[in-house]
C-alpha positions in Angstrom: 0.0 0.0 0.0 1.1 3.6 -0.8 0.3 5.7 2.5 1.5 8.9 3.9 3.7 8.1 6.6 4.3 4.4 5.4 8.0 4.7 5.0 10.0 6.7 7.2 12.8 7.9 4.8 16.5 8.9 7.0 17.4 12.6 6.3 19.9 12.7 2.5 18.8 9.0 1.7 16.3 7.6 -0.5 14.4 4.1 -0.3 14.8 2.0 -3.5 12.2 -0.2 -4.6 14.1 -4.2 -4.3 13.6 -4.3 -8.4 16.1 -1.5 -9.1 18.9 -3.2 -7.6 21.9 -3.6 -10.0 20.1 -1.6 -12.0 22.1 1.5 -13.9 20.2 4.2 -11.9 21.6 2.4 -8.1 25.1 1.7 -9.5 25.2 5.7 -10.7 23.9 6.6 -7.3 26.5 5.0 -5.3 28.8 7.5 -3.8 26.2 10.2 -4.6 23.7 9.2 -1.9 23.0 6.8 0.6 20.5 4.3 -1.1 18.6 1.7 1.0 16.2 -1.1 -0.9 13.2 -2.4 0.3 10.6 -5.0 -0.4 7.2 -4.0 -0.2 7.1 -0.3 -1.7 4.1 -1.6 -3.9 3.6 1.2 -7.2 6.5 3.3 -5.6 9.7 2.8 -6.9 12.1 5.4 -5.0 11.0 7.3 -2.1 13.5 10.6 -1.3 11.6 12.0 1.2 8.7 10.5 4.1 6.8 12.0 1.1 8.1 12.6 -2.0 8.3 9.5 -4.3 9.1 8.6 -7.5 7.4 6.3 -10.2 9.3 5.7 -12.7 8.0 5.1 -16.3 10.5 3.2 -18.9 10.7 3.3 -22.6 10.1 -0.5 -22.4 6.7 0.5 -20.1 5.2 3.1 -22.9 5.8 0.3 -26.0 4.2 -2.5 -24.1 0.6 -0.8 -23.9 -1.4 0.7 -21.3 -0.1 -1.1 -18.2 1.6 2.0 -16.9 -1.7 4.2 -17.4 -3.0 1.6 -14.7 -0.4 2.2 -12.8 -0.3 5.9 -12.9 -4.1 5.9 -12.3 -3.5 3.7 -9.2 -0.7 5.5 -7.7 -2.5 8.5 -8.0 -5.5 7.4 -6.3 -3.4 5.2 -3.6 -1.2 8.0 -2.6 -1.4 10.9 0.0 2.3 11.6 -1.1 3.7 14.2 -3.4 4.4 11.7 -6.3 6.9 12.8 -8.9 6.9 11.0 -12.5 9.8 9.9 -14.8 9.6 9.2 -17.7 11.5 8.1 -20.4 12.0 9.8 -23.2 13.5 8.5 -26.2 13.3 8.3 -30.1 11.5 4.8 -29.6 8.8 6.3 -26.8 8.5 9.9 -27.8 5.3 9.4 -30.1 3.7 8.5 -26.9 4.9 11.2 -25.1 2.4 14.0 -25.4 -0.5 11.6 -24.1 1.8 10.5 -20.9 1.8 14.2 -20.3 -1.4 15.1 -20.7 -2.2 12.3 -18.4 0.3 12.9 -15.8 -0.1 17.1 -15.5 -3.3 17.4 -17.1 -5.5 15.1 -15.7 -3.6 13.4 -12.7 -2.2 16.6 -12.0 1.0 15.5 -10.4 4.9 16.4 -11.9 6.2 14.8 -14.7 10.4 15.0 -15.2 11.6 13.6 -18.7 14.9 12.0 -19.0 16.6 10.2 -21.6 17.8 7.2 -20.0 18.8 5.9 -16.3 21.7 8.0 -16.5 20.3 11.3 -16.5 17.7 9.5 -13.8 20.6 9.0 -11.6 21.2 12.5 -12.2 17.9 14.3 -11.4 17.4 12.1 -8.2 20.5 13.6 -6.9 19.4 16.9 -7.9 16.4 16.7 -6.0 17.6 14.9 -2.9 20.2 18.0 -3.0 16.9 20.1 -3.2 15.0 18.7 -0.5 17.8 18.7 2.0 18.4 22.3 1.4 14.5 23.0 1.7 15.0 21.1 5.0 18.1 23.4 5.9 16.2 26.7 5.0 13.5 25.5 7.3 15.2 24.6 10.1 17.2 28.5 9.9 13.5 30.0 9.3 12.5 27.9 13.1 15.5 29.2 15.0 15.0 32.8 13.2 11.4 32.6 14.4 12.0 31.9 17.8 14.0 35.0 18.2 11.2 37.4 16.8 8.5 35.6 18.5 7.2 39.3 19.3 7.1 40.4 15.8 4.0 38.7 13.5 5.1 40.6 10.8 8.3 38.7 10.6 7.0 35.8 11.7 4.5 35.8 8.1 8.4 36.7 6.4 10.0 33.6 8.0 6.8 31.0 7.0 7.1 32.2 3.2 10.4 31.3 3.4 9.9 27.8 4.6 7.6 27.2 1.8 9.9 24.9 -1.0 7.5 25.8 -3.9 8.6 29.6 -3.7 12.2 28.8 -3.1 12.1 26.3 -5.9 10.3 28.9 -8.2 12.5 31.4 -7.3 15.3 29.2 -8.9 14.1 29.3 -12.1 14.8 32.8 -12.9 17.7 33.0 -15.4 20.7 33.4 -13.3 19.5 32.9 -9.6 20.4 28.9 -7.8 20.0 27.7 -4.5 22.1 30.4 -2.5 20.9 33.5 -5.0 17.3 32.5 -4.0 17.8 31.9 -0.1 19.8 36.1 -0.5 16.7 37.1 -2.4 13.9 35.5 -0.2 15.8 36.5 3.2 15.5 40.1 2.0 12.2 40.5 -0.3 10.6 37.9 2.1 7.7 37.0 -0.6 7.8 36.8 -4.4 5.4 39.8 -4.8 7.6 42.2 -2.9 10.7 40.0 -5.7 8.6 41.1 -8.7 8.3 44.7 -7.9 11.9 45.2 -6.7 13.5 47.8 -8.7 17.0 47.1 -10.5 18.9 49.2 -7.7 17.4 47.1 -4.8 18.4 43.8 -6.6 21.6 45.0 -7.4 22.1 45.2 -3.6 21.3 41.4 -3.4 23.2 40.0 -6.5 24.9 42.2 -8.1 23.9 44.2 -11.6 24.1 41.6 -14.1 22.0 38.9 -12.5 20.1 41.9 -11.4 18.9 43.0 -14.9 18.3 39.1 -15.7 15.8 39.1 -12.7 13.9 42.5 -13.5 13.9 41.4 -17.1 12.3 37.8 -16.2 
């Protein structure tokens, strides 16, 4: 069964479904993260966080049929959990694509991540274990800062939008601004309304006047 709270997931490591061991993704992982294999993770097959998991869709899963529409409909309906989908994409499974897509965002409404093979899997899982540990770092700073201005609700609202990974995730998308551009930007604009209508001259102050255009440009 896929339940919130199911799988307790250590802090930097991620739970592998048993059927990827040996597999290209686990041997790329190895040195990267710490990754622990369990039987019994039903649809699921990599969990990075007590709630973030991972099904992962191959090219050999889109040629065989609809199986993997089952699947998806399943996990979706199973699952309290923020599920994230891979899927391959490759010249072989890129006429179907467009209808995984649609399925996934559309009408599941959950994140889909392309990739073209277990390699650059490998690679994104990293990438966002790497992101969810920061999210957890940024948090834990935002709880000590909030116990210091527990007179203050004003910067108690500041702290709690910083918590929030969706807006330091957005934030990262801007041309130009990663992980420690967005924690500068968010520590001083505090939401991403008061980011959009910063003037050049106050970003500049935060990052500098290239990456300060880049911002007011985006």
């Amino acid at each position: 069964p896929v339940t919130a709270g199911s799988i307790v997931v250590p802090y930097g490591h991620v739970i592998g479904n048993e059927k990827w061991r040996g597999s290209e993704i686990a041997q790329r992982l190895q040195g990267k993260i710490r990754l622990i294999f369990e039987d019994g993770l039903g649809l699921v097959d990599f969990h990075l966080s007590n709630r973030t998991c991972i099904l992962y869709i191959s090219e050999a899963d889109l040629v065989a049929g609809d199986e993997f529409k089952r699947r998806l409909v399943r996990f979706r309906n199973a699952s309290s959990l923020g599920g994230i989908v891979i899927v391959e994409k490759t010249q072989i499974s890129d006429q179907y694509f467009l209808a995984v897509q649609k399925l996934v965002v559309l009408e599941l409404g959950m994140v889909l991540l392309p990739v073209a093979n277990q390699g650059e899997a490998s690679q994104l899982i990293t990438q966002l274990v790497s992101f969810i540990v920061t999210s957890g770092f940024v948090l834990l700073q935002v709880r000590e800062q909030s116990k210091d201005h527990n007179s203050n609700p004003f910067l108690r609202k500041q702290c709690s939008q910083l918590a929030e990974p969706s807006v330091f995730r957005t934030v990262q998308q801007i041309p130009g601004v990663g992980k420690t551009k967005a924690l500068l930007l968010l520590q001083q604009f505090g939401s991403i309304h008061r980011l959009c209508n910063a003037s050049v001259k106050e970003l500049e102050l935060v990052v500098g006047q290239t990456v300060a255009q880049q911002i007011y440009t985006f």
